[in-house]
Biotite code that builds the C-alpha atoms (Angstrom):
import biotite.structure as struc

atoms = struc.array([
    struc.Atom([-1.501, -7.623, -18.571], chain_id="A", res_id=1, res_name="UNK", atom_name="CA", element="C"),
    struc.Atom([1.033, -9.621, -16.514], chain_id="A", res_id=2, res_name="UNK", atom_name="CA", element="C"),
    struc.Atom([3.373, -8.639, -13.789], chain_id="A", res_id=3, res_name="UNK", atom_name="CA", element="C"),
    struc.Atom([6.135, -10.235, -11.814], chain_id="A", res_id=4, res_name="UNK", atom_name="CA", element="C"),
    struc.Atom([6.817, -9.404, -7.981], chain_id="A", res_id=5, res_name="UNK", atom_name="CA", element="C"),
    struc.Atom([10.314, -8.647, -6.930], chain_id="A", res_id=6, res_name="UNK", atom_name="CA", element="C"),
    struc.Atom([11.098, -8.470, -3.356], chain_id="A", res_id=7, res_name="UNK", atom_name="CA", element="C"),
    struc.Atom([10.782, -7.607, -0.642], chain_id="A", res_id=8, res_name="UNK", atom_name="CA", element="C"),
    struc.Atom([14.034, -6.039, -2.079], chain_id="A", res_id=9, res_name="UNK", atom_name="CA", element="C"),
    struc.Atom([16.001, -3.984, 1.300], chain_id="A", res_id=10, res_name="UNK", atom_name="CA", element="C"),
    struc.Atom([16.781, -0.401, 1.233], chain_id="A", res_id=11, res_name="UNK", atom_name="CA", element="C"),
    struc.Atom([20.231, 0.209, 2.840], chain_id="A", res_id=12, res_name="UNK", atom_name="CA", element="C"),
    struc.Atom([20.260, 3.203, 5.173], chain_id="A", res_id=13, res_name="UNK", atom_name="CA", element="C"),
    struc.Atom([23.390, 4.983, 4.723], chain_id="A", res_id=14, res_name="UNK", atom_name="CA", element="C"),
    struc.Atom([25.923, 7.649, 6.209], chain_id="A", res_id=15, res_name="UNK", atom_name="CA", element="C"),
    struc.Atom([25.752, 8.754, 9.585], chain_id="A", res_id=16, res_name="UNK", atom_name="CA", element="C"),
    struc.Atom([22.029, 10.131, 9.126], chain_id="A", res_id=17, res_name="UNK", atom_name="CA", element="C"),
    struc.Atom([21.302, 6.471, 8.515], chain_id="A", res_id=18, res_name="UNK", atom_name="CA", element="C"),
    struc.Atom([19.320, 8.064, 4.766], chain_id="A", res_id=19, res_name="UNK", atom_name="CA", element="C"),
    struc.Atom([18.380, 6.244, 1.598], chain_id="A", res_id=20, res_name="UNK", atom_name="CA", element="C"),
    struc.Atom([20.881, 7.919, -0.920], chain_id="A", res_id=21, res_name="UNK", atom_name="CA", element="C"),
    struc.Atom([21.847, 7.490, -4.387], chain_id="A", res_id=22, res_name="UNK", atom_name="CA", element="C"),
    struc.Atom([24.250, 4.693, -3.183], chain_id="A", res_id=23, res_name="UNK", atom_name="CA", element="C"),
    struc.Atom([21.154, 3.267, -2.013], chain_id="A", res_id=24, res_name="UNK", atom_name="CA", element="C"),
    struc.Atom([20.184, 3.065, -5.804], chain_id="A", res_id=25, res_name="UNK", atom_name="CA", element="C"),
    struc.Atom([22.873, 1.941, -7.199], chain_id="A", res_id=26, res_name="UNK", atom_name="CA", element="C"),
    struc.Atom([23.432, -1.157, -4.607], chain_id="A", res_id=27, res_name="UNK", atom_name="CA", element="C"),
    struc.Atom([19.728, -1.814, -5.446], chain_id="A", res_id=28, res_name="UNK", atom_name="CA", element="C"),
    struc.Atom([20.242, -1.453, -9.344], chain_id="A", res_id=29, res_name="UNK", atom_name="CA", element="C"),
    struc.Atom([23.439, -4.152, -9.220], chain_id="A", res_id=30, res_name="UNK", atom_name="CA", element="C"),
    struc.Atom([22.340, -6.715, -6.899], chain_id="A", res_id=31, res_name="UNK", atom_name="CA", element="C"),
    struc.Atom([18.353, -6.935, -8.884], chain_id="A", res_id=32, res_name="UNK", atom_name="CA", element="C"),
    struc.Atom([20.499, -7.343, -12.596], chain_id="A", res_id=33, res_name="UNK", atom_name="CA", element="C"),
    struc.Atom([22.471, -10.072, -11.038], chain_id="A", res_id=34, res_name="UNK", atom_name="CA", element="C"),
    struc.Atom([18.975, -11.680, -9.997], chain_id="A", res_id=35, res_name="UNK", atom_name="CA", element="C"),
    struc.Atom([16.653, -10.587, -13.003], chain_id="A", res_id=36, res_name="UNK", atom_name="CA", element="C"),
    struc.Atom([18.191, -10.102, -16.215], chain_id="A", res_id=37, res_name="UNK", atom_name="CA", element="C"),
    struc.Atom([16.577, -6.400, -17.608], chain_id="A", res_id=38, res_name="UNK", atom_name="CA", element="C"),
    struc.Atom([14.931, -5.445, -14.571], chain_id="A", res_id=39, res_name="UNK", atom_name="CA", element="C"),
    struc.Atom([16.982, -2.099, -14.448], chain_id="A", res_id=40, res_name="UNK", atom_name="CA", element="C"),
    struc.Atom([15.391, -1.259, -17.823], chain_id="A", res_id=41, res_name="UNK", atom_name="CA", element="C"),
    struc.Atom([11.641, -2.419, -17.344], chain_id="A", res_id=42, res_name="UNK", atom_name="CA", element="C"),
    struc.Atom([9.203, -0.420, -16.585], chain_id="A", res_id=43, res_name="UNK", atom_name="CA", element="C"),
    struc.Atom([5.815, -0.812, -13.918], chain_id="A", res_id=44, res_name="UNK", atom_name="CA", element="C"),
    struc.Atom([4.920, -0.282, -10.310], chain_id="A", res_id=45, res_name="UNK", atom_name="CA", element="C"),
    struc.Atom([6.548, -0.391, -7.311], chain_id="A", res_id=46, res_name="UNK", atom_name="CA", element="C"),
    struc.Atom([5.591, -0.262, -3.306], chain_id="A", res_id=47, res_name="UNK", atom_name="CA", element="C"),
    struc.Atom([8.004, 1.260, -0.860], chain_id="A", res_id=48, res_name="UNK", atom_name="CA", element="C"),
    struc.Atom([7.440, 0.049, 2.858], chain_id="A", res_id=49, res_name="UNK", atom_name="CA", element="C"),
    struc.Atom([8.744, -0.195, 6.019], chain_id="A", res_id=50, res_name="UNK", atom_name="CA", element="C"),
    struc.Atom([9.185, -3.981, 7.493], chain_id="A", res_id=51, res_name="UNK", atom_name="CA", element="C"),
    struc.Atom([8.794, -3.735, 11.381], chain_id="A", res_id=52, res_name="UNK", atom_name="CA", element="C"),
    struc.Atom([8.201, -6.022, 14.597], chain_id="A", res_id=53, res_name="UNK", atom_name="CA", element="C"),
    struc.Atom([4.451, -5.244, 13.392], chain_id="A", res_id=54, res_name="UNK", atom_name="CA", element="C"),
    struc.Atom([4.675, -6.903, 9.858], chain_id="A", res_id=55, res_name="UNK", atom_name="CA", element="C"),
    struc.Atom([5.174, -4.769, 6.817], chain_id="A", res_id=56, res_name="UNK", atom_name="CA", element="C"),
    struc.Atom([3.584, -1.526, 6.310], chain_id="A", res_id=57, res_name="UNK", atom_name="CA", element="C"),
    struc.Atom([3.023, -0.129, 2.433], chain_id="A", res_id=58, res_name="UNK", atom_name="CA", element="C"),
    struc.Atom([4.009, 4.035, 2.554], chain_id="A", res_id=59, res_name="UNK", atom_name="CA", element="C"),
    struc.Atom([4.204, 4.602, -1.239], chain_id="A", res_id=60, res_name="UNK", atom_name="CA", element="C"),
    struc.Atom([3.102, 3.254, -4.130], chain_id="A", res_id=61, res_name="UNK", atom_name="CA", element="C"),
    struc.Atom([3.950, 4.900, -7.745], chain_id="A", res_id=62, res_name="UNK", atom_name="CA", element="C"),
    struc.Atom([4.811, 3.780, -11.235], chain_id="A", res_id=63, res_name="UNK", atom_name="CA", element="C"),
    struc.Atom([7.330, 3.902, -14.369], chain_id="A", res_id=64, res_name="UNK", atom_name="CA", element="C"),
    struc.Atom([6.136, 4.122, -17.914], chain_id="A", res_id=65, res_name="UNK", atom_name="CA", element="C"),
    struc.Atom([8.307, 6.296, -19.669], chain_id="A", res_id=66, res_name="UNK", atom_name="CA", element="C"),
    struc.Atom([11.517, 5.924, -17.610], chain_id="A", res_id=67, res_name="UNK", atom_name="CA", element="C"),
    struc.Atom([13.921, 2.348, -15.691], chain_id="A", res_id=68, res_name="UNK", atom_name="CA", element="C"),
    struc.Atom([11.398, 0.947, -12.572], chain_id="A", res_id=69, res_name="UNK", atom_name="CA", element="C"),
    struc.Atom([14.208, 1.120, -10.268], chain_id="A", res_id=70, res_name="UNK", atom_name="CA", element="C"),
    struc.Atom([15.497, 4.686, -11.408], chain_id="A", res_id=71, res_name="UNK", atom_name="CA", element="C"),
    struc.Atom([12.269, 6.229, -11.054], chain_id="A", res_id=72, res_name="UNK", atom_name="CA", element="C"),
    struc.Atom([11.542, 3.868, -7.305], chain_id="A", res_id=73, res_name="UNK", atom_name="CA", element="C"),
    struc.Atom([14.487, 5.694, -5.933], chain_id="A", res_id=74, res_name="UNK", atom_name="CA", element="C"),
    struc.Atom([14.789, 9.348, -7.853], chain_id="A", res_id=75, res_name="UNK", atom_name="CA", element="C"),
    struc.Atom([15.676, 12.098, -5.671], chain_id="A", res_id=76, res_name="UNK", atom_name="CA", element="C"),
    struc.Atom([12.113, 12.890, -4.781], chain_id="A", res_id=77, res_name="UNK", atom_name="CA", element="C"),
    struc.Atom([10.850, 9.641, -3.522], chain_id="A", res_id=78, res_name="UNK", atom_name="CA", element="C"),
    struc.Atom([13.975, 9.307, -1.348], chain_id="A", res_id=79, res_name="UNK", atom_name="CA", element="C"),
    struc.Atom([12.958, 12.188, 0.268], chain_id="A", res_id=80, res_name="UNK", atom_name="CA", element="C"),
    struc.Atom([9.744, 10.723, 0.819], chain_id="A", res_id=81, res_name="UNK", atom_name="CA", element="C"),
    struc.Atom([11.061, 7.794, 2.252], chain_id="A", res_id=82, res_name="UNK", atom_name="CA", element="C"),
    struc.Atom([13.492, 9.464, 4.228], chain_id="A", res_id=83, res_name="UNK", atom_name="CA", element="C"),
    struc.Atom([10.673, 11.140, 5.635], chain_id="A", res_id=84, res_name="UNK", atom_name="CA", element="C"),
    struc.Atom([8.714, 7.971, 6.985], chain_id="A", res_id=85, res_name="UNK", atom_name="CA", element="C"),
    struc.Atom([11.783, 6.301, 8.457], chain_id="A", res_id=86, res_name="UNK", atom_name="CA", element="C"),
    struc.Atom([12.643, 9.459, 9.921], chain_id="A", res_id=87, res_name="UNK", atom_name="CA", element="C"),
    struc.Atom([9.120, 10.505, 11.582], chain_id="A", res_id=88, res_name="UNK", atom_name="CA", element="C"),
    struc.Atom([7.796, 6.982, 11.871], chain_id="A", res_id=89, res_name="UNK", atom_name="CA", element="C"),
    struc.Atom([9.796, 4.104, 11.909], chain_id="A", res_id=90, res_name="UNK", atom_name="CA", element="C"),
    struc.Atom([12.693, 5.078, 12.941], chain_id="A", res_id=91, res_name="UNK", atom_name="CA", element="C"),
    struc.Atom([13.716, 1.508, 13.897], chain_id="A", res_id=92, res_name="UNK", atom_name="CA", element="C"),
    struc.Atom([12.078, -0.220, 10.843], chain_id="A", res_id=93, res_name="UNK", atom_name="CA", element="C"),
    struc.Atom([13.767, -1.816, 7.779], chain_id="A", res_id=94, res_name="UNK", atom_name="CA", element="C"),
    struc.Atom([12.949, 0.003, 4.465], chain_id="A", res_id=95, res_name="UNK", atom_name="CA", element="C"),
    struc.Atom([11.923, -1.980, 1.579], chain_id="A", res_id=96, res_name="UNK", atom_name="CA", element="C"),
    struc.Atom([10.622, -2.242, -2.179], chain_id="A", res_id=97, res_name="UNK", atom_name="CA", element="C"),
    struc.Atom([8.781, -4.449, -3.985], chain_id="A", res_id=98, res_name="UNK", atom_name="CA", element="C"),
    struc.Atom([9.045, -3.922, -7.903], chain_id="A", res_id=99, res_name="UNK", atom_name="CA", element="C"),
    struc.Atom([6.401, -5.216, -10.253], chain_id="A", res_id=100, res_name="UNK", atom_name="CA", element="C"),
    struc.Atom([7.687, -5.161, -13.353], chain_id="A", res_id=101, res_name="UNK", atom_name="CA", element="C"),
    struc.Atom([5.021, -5.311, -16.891], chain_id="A", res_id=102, res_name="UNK", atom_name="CA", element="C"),
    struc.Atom([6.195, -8.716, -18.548], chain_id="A", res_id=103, res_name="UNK", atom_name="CA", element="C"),
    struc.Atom([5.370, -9.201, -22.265], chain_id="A", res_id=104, res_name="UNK", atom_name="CA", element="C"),
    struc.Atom([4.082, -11.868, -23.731], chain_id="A", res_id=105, res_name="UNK", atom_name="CA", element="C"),
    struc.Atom([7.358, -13.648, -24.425], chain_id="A", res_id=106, res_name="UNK", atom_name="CA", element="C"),
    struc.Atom([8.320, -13.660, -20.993], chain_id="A", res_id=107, res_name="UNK", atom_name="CA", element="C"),
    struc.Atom([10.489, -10.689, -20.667], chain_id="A", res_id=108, res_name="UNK", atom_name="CA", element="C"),
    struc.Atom([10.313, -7.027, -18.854], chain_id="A", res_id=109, res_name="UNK", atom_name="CA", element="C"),
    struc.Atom([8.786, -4.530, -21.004], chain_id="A", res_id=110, res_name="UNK", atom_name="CA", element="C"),
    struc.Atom([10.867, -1.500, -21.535], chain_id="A", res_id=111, res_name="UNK", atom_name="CA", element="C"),
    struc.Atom([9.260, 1.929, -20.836], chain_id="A", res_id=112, res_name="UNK", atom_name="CA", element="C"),
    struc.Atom([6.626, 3.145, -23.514], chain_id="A", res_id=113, res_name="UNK", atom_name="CA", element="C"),
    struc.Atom([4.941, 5.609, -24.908], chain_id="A", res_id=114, res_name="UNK", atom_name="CA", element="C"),
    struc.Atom([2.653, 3.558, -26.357], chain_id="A", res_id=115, res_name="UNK", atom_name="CA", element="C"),
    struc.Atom([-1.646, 4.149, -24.990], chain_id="A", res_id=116, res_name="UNK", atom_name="CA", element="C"),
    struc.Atom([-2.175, 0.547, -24.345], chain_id="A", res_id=117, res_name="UNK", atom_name="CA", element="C"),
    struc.Atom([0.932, -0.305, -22.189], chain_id="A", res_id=118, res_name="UNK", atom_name="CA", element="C"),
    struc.Atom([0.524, 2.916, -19.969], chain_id="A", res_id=119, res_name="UNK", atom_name="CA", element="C"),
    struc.Atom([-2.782, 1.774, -19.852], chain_id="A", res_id=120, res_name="UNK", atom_name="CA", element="C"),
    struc.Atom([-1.996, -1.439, -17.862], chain_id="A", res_id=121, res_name="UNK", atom_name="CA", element="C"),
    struc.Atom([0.368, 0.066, -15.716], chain_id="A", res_id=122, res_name="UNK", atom_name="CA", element="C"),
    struc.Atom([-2.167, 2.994, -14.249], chain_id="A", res_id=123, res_name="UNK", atom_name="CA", element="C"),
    struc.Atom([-4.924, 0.638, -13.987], chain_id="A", res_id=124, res_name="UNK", atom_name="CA", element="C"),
    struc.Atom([-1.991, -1.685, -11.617], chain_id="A", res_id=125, res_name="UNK", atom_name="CA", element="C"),
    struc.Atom([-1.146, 1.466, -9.762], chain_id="A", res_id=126, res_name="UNK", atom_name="CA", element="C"),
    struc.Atom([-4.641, 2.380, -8.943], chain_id="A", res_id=127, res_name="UNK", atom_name="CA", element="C"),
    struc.Atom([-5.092, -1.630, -7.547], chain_id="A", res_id=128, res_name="UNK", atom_name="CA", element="C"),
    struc.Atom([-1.710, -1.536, -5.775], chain_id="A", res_id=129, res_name="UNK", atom_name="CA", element="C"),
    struc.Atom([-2.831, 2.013, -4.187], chain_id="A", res_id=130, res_name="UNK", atom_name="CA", element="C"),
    struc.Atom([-6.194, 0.597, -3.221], chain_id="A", res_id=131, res_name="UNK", atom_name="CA", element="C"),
    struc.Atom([-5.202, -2.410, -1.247], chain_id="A", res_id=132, res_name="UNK", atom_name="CA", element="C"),
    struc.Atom([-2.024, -0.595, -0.081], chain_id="A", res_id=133, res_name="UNK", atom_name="CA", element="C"),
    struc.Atom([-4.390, 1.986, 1.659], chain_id="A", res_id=134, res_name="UNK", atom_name="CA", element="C"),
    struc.Atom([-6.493, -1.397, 3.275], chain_id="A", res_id=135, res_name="UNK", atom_name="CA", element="C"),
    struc.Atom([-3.618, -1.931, 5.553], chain_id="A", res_id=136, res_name="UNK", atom_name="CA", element="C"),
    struc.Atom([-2.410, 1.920, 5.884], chain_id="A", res_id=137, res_name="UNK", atom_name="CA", element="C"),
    struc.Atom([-4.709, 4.860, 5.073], chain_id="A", res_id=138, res_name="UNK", atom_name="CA", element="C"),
    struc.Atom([-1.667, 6.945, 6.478], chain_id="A", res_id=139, res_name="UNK", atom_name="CA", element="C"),
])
């Protein structure tokens, strides 16, 4: 079970609301293929959190096994989630995400899967990130 650590990857805040949108996503989605070759198409965790004058703050923490890491980071749900915490409490702070993409054994981002033993890695990874994420923010 290896994963990589991408980021802290900012979240533009967009429109005259200042939201995370699907532009948001697809900025995101262009600039991380330029960087890491299949990253739109791997599958893992990821940690949304809000960077601040007090250091950075984890808010979310969730996981893609059957669909793209960034697609499911940003999917109309979470960004309302997100939208939420910048909204109510950091209304100043920067958004980010760190993506932790599953990496096979040659090297390269595992696709999503339906397969037991690769959803298997990913939960257990979840359930770690979620732990230490609630360490620095049982909010």
């Amino acid at each position: 079970m290896n994963f990589d650590v991408i980021g802290p990857v900012k979240v533009e805040r967009l429109g005259a609301k200042r939201l995370i949108n699907q532009e948001s996503l697809d900025q995101i989605g262009l600039a991380l293929e330029n960087d890491f070759d299949g990253i739109t198409n791997a599958c893992g965790c990821y940690n949304f959190a809000v960077k601040s004058a007090r250091g950075v703050t984890p808010w979310y923490v969730g996981q893609a096994n059957k669909q793209a890491l960034v697609r499911e980071a940003l999917n109309p749900s979470n960004r309302g989630k997100y939208n939420d915490v910048l909204q109510n409490e950091y209304e100043k702070g920067t958004p980010v995400l760190y993506f932790l993409p599953l990496v096979t054994p040659g090297g390269k981002y595992a696709k999503p899967t339906t397969t037991e033993s690769g959803r298997e890695s990913i939960h257990f990874f979840e359930d770690w990130l979620i732990a230490s994420s609630l360490r620095k923010n049982p909010s």
